[in-house]
C-alpha positions as CSV (number, residue, x, y, z in Angstrom):
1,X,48.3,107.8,75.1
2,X,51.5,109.5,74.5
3,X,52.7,110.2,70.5
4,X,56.3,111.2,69.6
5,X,56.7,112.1,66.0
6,X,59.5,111.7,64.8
7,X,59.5,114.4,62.1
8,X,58.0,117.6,61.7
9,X,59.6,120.2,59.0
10,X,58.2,123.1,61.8
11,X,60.8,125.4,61.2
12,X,61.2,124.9,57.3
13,X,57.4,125.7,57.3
14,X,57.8,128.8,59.7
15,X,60.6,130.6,57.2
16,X,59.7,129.3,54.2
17,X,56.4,129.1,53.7
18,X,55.1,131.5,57.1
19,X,53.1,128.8,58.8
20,X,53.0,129.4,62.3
21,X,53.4,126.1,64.2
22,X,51.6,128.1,67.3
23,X,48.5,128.8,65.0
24,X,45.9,126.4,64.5
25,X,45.9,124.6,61.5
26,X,42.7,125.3,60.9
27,X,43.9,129.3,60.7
28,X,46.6,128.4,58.7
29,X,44.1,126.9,56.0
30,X,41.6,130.0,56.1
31,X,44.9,132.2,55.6
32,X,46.3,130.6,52.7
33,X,43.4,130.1,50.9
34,X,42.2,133.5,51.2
35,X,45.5,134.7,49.8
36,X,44.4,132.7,47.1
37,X,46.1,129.2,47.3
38,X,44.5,126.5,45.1
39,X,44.6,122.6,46.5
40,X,43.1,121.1,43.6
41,X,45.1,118.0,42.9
42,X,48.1,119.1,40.7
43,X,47.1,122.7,40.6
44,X,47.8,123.2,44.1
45,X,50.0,126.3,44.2
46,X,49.6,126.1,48.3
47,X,52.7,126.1,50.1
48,X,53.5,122.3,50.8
49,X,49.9,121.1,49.8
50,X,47.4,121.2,52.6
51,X,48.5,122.2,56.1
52,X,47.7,119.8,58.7
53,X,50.0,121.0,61.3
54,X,49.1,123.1,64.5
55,X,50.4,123.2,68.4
56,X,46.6,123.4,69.2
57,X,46.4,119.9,67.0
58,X,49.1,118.4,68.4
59,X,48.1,119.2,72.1
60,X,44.5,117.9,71.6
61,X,46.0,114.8,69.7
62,X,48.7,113.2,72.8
63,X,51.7,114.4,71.1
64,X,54.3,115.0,73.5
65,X,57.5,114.8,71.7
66,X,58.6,116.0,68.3
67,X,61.7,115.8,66.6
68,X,61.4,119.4,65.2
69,X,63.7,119.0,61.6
70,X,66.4,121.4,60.5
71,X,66.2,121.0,56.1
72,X,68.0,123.2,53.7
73,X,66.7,122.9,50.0
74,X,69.6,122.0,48.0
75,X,69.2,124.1,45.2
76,X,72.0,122.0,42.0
77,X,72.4,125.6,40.2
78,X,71.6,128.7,39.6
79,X,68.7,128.1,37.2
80,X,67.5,125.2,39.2
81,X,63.2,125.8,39.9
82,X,62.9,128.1,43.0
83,X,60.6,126.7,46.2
84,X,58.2,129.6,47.0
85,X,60.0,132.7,48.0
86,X,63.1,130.5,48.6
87,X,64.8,131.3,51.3
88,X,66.0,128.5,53.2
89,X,67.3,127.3,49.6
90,X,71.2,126.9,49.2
91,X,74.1,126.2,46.6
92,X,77.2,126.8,48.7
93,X,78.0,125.3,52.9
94,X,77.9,128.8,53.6
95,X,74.3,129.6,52.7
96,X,73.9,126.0,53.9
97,X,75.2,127.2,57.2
98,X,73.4,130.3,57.4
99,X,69.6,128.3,56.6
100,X,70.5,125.7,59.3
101,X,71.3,128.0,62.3
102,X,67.8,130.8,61.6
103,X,66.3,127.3,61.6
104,X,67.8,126.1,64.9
105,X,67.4,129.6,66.6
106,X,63.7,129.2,65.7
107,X,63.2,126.0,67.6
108,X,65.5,128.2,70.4
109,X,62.5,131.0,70.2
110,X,59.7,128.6,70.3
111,X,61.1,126.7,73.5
112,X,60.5,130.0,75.3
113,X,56.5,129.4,74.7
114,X,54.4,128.5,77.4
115,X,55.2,124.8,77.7
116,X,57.6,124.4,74.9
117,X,60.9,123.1,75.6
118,X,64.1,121.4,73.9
119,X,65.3,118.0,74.4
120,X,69.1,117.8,75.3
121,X,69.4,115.2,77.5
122,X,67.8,112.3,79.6
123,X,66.7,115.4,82.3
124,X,65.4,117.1,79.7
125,X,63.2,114.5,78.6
126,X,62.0,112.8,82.1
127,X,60.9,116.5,83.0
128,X,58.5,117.0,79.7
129,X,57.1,113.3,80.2
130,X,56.3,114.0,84.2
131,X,54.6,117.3,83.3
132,X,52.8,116.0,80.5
133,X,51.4,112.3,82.3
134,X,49.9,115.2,84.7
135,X,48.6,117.2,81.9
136,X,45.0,117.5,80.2
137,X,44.2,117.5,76.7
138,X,42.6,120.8,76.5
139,X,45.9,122.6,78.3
140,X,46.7,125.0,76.1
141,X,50.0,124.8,77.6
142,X,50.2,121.3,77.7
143,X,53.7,120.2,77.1
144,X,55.7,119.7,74.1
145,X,59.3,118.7,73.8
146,X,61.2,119.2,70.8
147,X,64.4,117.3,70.0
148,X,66.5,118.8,67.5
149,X,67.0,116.7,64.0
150,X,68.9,118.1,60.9
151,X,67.8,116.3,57.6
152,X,71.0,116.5,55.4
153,X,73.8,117.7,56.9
154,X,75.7,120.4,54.0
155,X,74.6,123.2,57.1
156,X,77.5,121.8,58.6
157,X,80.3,123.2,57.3
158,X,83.1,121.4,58.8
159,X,83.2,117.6,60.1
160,X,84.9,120.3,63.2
161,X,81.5,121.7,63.9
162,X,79.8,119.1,65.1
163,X,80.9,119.7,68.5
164,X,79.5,123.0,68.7
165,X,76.4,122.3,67.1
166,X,76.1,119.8,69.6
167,X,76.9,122.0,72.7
168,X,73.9,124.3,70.6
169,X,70.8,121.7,71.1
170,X,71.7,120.0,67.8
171,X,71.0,115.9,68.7
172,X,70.8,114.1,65.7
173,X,72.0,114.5,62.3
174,X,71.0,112.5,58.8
175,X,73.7,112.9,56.0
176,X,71.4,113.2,53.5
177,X,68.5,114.5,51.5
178,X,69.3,113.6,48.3
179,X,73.2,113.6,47.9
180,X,75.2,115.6,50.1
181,X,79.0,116.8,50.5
182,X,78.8,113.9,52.5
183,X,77.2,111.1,51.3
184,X,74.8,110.2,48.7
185,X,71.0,110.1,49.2
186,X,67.5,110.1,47.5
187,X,67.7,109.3,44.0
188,X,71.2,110.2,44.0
189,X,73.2,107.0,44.6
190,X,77.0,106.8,46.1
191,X,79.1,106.4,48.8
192,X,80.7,108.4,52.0
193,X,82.9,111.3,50.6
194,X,86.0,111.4,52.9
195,X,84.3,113.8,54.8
196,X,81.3,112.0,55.8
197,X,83.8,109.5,57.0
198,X,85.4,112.3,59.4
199,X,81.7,113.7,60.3
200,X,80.7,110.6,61.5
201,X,83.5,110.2,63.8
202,X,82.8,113.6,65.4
203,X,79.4,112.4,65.6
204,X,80.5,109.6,67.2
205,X,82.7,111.3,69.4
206,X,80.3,114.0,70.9
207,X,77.6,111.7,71.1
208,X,75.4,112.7,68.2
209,X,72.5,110.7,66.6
210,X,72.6,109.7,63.3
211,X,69.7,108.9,60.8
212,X,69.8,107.0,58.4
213,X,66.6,108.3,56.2
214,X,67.6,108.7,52.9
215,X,70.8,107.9,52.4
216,X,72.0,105.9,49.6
217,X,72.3,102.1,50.0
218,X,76.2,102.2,50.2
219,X,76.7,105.1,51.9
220,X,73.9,103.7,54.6
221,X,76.0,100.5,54.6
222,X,78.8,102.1,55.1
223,X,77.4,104.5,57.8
224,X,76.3,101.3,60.0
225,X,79.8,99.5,59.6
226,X,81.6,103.1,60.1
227,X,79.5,104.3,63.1
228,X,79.4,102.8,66.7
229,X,76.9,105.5,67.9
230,X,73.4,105.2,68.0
231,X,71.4,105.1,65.0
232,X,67.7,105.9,63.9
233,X,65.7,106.1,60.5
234,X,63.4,108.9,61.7
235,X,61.4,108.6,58.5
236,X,61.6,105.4,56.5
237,X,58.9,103.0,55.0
238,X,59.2,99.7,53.8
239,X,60.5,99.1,50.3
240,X,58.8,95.9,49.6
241,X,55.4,98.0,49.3
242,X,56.8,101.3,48.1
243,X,60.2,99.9,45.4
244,X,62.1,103.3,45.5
245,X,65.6,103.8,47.4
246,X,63.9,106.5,49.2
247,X,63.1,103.7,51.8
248,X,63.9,100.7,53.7
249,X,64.9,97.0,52.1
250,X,64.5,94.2,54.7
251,X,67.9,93.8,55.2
252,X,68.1,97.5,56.3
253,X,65.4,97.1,58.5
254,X,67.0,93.9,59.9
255,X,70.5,96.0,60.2
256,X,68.9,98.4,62.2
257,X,66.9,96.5,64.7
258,X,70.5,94.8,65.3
259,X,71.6,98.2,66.6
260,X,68.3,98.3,68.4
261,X,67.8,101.3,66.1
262,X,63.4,102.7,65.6
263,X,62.1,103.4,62.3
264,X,60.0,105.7,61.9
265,X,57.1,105.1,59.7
266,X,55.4,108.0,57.2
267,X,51.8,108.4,56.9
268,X,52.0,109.9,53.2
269,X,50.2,107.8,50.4
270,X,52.7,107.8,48.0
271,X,55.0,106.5,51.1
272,X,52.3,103.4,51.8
273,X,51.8,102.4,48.4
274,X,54.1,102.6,45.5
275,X,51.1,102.8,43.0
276,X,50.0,105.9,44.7
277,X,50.8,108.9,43.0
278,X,49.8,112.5,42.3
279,X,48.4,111.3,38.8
280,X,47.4,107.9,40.3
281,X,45.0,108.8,43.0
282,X,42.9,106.3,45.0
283,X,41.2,106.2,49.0
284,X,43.8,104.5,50.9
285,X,43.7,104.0,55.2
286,X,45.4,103.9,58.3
287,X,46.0,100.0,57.8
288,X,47.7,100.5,54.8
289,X,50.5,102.6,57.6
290,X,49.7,99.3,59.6
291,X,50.9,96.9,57.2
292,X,54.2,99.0,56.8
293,X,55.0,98.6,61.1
294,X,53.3,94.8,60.8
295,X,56.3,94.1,58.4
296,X,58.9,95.1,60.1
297,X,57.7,93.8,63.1
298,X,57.6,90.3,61.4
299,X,60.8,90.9,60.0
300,X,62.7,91.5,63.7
301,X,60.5,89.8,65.6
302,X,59.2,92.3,67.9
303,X,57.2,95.4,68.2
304,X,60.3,97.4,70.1
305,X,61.6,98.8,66.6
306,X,59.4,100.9,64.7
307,X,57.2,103.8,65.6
308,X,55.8,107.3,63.8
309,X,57.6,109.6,61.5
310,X,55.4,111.4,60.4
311,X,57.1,114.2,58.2
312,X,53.5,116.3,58.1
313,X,53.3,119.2,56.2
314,X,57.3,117.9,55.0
315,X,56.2,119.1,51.2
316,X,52.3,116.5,51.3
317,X,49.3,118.1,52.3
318,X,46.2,116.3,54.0
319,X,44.4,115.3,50.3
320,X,47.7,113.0,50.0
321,X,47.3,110.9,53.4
322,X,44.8,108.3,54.8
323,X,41.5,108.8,54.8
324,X,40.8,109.1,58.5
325,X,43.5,111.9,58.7
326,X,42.9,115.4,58.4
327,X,45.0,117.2,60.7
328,X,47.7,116.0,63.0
329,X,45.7,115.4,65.7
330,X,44.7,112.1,63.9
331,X,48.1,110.4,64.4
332,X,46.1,109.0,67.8
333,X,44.2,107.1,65.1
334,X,46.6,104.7,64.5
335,X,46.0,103.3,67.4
336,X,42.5,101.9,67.1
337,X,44.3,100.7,63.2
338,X,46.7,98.6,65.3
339,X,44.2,97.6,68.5
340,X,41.8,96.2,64.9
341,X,45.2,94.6,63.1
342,X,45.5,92.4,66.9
343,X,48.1,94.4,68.2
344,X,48.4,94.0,72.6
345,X,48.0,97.5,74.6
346,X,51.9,97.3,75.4
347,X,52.8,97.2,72.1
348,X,50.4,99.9,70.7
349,X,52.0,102.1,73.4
350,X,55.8,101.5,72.3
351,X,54.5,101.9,68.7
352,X,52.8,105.1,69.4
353,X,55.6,107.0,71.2
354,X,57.4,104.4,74.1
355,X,59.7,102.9,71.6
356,X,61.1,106.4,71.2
357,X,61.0,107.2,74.6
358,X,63.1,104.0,75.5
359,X,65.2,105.1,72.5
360,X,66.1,108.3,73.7
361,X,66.7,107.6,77.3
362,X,69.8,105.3,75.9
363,X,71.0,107.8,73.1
364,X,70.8,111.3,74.7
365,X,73.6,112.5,77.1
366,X,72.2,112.2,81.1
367,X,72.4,115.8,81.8
């Protein structure tokens, strides 16, 4: 069955923390914990917790698709903590900038691996399915498409940019973080800056996705009423289970379905379950994602609107997600969680990767 994630941090993990995304993640572990790491609980000094990430994963697991994220660390100051060696860490638009592009010219260097490829357009995307439908499990070039995603958009310098980021591969862009020069995000309330009004009408203009994951609640209300484009939330959970502004309130995820928008749904414990913490730690499962895509499928009515998000290895490691996961080749999990919650075959399927593939065939250019 065909998975497309809809957030993967592969090149933040590449610079930042020298994970290979073309290693197995079983490699990855040995290395970093013969270099000395430590993944007990707090202690962990291990770069983004436990690595569960690896193309040889995501072959073997069905993934087909990825939207492959483009995140620079906003540092506040000077004195703010550092993030590992911290380089792809940034106080000004120009070091913003600077991150953003090494990050986008990575995804540009993988695509020339044996059965790698960007995402652009509708052609783009029909040629990675056909090749993959004819593909086997154990093809270790089997194909895998990556559609370019920035998470917080300060590497754009300009709102006048956005028209040659798009002619670059760039395809969709979230605001935020937490706040931005252009709106306000994660823990970090406040509206659209005047330019985060003009960048969404470049986006809007060229053609450009926009997610919605974390922003702030006005600037995300604002961003719906401002922008005629199409619109995602590439990794969002429900906020009735997890109370934070971090995710979704019903009236968001009703907001979106109206723009026949697809959430994306993280498989991170402290995502599922607002009780869960790092200092609060108890088993939790695969249902526990299920009763996150149940609710919004109760909410809208349908199983056409919500799908995976992963954000793997996005700063959580494998002791902080559900039990039956250890790698992410254990995304295809999910669907015997959904087949046991009573979902139908057809909708599994959307849930698992069609609802982004109908998604994209609407929001990307043709050719």
């Amino acid at each position: 069955m065909l998975i497309i994630d809809a957030h993967e941090d592969i090149a933040y993990n590449a610079l930042e923390w020298g994970r290979d995304i073309r290693d197995s993640v079983y490699v990855v572990r040995t290395r970093e914990e013969q270099a000395g790491c430590c993944y007990s609980g707090d202690d962990s000094v291990g770069p983004g917790g436990i690595a569960m990430s690896g193309l040889p994963e995501l072959r073997r697991g069905g993934v087909g698709i990825i939207f492959g994220v483009i995140f620079a660390y906003p540092q506040r100051a000077a004195s703010s903590p550092a993030t590992c060696a911290n380089t792809q860490a940034y106080h000004t638009a120009e070091e913003a900038h600077r991150i953003g592009q090494e990050q986008l010219a990575y995804y540009q260097q993988l695509a020339q691996e044996p059965g790698i490829s960007l995402i652009c357009n509708v052609k783009d995307l029909r040629r990675v399915l056909a090749d993959w439908e004819i593909s086997s499990p154990d093809d270790s070039a089997r194909p895998l498409g990556i559609v370019p995603l920035m998470e917080g958009a300060d590497p754009i310098r300009t709102p006048a940019e956005v028209e040659q980021w798009f002619a670059d591969g760039l395809r969709i862009v979230g605001l935020a973080w937490q706040g931005t020069r252009y709106s306000g995000g994660t823990r970090m309330p406040g509206p659209l800056t005047t330019d985060g009004k003009a960048l969404l009408r470049e986006m809007e203009r060229v053609g450009m996705i926009l997610d919605t994951s974390h922003l702030a609640e006005e600037s995300f209300w604002q961003a719906l009423d401002q922008f005629r484009g199409s619109v995602i939330a590439s990794h969002s959970n429900c906020r009735v289970f997890t109370p934070t502004d971090r995710h979704l309130s019903d009236d968001m995820i009703r907001a979106l379905a109206a723009r026949d928008s697809v959430i994306g749904i993280v498989p991170v414990n402290f995502f599922l379950d607002g009780n869960w913490s790092r200092t609060n730690r108890f088993p939790l499962r695969l249902d526990q994602m299920v009763k996150h895509i149940d609710h919004v499928c109760q909410l809208v009515g349908d199983a056409h609107h919500v799908a995976i998000g992963s954000d793997i290895d996005g700063g959580f490691g494998r002791d902080e997600t559900p039990e039956e996961m250890d790698t992410v080749m254990d995304l295809a999990k999910l669907a015997d969680a959904l087949r046991s919650a009573g979902y139908k075959e057809e909708d599994i399927a959307g849930i698992m990767g069609r609802n982004w593939q109908r998604f994209l065939e609407r929001a990307l250019p043709q050719s």
